[in-house]
Chimera marker file (.cmm) of the C-alpha trace (Angstrom):
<marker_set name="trace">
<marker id="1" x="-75.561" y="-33.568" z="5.121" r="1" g="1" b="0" radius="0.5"/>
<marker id="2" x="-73.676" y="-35.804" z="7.637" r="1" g="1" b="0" radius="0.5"/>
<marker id="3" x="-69.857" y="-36.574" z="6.929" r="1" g="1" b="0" radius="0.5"/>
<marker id="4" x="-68.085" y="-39.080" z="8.836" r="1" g="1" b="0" radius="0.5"/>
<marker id="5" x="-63.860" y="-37.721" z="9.004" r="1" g="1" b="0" radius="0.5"/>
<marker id="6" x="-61.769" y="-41.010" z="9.431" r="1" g="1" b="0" radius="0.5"/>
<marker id="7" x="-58.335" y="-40.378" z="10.817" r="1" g="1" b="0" radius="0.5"/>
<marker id="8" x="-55.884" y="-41.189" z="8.379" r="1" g="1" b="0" radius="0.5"/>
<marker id="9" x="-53.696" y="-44.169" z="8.996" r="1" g="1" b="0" radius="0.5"/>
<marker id="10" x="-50.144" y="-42.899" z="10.094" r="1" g="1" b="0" radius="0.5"/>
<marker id="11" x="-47.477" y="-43.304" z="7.094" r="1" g="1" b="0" radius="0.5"/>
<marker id="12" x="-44.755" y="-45.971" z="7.907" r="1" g="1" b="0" radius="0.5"/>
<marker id="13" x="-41.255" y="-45.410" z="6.237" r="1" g="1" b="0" radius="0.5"/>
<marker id="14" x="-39.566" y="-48.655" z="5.641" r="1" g="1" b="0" radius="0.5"/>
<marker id="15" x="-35.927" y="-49.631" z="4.490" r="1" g="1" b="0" radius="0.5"/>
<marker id="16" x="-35.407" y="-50.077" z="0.942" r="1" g="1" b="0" radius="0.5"/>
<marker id="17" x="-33.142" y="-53.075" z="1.243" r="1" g="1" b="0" radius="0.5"/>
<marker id="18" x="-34.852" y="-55.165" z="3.913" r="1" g="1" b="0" radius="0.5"/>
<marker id="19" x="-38.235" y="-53.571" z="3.939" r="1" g="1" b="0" radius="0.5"/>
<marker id="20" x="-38.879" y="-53.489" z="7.324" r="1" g="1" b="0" radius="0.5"/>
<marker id="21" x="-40.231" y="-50.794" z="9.343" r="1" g="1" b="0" radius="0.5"/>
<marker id="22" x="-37.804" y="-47.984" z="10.243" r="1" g="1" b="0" radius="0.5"/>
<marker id="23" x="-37.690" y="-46.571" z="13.305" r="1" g="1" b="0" radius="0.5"/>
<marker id="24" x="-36.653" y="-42.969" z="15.473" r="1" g="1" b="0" radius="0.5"/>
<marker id="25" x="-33.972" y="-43.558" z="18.475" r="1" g="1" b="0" radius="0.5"/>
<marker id="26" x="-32.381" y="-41.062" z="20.661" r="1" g="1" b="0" radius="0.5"/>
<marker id="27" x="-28.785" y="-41.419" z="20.112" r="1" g="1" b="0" radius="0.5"/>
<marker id="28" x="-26.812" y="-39.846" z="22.616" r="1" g="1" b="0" radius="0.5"/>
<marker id="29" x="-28.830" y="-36.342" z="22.355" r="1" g="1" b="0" radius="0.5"/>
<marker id="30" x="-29.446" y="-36.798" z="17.911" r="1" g="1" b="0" radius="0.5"/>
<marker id="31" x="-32.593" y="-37.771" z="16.660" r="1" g="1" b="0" radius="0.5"/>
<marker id="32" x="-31.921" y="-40.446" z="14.148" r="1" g="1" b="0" radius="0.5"/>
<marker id="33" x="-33.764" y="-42.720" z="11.727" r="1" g="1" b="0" radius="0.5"/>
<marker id="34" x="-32.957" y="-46.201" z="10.612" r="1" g="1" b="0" radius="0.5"/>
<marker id="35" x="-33.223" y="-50.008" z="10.445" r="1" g="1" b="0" radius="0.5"/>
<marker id="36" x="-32.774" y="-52.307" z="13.149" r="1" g="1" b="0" radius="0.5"/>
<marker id="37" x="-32.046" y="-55.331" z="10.798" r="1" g="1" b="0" radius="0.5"/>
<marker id="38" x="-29.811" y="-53.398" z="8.270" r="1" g="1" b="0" radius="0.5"/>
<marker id="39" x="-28.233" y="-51.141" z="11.128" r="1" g="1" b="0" radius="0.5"/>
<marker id="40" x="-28.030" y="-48.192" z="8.318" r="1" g="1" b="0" radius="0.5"/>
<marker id="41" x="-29.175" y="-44.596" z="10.417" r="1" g="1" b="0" radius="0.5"/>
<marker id="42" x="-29.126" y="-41.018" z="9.493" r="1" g="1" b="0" radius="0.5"/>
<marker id="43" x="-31.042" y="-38.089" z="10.207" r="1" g="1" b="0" radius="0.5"/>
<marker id="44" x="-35.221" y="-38.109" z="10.056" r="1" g="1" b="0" radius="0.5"/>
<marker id="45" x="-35.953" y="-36.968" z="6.508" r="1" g="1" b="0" radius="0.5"/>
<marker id="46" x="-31.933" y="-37.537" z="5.306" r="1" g="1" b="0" radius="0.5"/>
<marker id="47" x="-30.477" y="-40.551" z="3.415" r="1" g="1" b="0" radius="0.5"/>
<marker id="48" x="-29.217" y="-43.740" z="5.743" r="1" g="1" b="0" radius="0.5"/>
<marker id="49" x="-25.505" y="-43.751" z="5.760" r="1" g="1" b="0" radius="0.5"/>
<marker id="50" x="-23.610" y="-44.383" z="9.051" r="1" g="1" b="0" radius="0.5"/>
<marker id="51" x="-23.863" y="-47.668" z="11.213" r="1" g="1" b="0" radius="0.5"/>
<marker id="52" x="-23.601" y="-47.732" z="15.051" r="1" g="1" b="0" radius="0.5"/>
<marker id="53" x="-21.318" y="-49.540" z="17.092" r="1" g="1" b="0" radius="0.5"/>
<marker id="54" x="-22.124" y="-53.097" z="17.753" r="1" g="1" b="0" radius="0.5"/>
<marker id="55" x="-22.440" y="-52.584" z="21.946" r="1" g="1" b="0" radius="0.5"/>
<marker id="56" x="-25.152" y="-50.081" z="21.035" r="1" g="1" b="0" radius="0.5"/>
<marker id="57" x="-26.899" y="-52.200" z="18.363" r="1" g="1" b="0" radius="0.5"/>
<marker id="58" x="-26.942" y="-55.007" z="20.673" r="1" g="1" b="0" radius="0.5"/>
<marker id="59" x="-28.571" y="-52.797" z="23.355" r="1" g="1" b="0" radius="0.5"/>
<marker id="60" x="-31.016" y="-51.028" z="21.229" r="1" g="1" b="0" radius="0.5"/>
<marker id="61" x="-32.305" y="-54.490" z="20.003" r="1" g="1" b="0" radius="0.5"/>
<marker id="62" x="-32.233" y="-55.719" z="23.988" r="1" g="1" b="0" radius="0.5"/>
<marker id="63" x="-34.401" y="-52.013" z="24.780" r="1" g="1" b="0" radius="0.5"/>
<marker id="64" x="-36.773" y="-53.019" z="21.670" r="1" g="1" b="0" radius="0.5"/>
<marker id="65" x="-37.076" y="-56.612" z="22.923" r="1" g="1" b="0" radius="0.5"/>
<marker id="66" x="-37.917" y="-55.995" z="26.324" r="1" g="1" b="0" radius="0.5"/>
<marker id="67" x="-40.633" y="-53.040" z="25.281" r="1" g="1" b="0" radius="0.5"/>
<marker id="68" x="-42.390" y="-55.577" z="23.066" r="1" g="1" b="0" radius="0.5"/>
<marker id="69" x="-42.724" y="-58.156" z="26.250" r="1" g="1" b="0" radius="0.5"/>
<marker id="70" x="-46.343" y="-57.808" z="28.247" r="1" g="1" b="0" radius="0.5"/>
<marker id="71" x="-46.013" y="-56.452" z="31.355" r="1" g="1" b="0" radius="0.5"/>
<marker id="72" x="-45.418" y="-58.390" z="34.365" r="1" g="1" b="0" radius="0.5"/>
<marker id="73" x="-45.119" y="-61.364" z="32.705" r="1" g="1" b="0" radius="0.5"/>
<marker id="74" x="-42.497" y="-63.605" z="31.307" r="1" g="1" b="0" radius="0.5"/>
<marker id="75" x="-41.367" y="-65.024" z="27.756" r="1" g="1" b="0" radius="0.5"/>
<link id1="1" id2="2" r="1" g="1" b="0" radius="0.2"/>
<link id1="2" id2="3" r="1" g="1" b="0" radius="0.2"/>
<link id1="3" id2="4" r="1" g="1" b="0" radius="0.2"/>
<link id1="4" id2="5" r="1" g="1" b="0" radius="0.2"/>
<link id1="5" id2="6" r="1" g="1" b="0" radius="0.2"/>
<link id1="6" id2="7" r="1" g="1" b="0" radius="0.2"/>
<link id1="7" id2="8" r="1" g="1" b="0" radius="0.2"/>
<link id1="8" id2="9" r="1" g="1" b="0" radius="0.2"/>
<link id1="9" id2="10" r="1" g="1" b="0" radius="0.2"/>
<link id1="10" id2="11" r="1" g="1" b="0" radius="0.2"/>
<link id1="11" id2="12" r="1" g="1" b="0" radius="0.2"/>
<link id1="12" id2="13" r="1" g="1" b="0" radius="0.2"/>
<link id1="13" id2="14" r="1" g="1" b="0" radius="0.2"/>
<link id1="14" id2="15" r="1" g="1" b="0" radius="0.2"/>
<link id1="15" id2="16" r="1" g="1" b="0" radius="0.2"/>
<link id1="16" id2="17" r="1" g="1" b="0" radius="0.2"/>
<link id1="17" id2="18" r="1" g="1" b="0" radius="0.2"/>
<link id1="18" id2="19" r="1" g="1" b="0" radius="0.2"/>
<link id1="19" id2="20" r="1" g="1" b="0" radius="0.2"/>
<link id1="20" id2="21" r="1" g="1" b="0" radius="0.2"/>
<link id1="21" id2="22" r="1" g="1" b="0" radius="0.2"/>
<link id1="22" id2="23" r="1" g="1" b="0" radius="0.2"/>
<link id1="23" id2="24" r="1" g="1" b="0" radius="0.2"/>
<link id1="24" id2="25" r="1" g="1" b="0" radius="0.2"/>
<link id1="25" id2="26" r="1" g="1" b="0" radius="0.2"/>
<link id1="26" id2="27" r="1" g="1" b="0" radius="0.2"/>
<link id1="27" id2="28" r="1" g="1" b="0" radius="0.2"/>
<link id1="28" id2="29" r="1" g="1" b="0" radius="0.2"/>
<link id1="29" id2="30" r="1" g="1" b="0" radius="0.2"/>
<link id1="30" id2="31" r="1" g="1" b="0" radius="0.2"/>
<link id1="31" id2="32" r="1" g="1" b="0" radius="0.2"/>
<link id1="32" id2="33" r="1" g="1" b="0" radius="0.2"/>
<link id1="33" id2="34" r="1" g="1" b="0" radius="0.2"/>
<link id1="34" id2="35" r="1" g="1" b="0" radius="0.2"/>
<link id1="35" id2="36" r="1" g="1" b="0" radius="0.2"/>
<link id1="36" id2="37" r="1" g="1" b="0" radius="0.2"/>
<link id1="37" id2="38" r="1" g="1" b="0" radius="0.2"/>
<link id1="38" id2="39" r="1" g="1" b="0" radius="0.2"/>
<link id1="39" id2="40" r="1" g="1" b="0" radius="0.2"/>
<link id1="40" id2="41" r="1" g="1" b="0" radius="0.2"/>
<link id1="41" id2="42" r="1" g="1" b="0" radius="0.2"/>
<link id1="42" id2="43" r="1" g="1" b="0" radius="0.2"/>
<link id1="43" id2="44" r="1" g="1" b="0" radius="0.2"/>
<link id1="44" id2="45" r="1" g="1" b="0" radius="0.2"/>
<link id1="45" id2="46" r="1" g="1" b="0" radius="0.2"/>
<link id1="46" id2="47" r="1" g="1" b="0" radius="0.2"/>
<link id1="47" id2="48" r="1" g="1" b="0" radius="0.2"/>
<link id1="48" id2="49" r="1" g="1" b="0" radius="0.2"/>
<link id1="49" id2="50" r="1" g="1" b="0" radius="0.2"/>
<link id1="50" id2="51" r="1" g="1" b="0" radius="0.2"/>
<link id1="51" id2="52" r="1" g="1" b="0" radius="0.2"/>
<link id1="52" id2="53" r="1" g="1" b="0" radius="0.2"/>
<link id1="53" id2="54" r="1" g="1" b="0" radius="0.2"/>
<link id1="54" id2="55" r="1" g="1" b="0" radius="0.2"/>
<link id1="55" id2="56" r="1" g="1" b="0" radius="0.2"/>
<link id1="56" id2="57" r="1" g="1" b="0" radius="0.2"/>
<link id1="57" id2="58" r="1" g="1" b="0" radius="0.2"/>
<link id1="58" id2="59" r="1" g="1" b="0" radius="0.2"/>
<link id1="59" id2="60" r="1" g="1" b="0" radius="0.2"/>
<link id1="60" id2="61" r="1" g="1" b="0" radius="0.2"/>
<link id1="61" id2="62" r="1" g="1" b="0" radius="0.2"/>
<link id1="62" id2="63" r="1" g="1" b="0" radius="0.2"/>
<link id1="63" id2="64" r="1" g="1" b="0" radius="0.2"/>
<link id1="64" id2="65" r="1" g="1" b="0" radius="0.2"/>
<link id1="65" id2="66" r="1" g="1" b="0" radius="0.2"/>
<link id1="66" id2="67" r="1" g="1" b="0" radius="0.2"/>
<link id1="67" id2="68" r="1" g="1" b="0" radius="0.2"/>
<link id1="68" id2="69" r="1" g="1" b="0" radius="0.2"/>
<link id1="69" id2="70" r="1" g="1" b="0" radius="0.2"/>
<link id1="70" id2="71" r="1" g="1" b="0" radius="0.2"/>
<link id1="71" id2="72" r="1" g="1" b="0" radius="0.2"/>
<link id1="72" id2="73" r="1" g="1" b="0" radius="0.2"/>
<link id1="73" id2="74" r="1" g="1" b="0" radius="0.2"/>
<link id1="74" id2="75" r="1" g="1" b="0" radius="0.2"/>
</marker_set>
């Protein structure tokens, strides 16, 4: 008998108050996990409970930005 194996689909953790799709950052040497929109982070598999600074909000959501752009082109 033949049995086709489908790769599951990969599980996406959102944030409870916005919804959106949380993500994993380097941050300065500790792995964290949080929302870009809600700026709430805390360790991968922990509760969301500290906020970073503004300066590195702002240039986490510039690094995010400029990944999402097509390469060699402009927007």
């Amino acid at each position: 008998m033949l049995h086709a194996h489908l790769p599951e689909k990969p599980r996406v953790f959102t944030c409870t108050q916005c919804h959106r799709p949380l993500v994993l950052i380097d941050y300065y040497g500790k792995l964290l996990k949080g929302c870009l929109s809600c700026n709430k982070w805390g360790r991968p598999g922990g509760n969301l409970w500290t906020r970073l600074p503004q300066d590195d909000l702002r240039a986490l959501h510039g690094m995010m930005h400029d990944q999402s752009r097509p390469a060699g082109g402009r927007s």
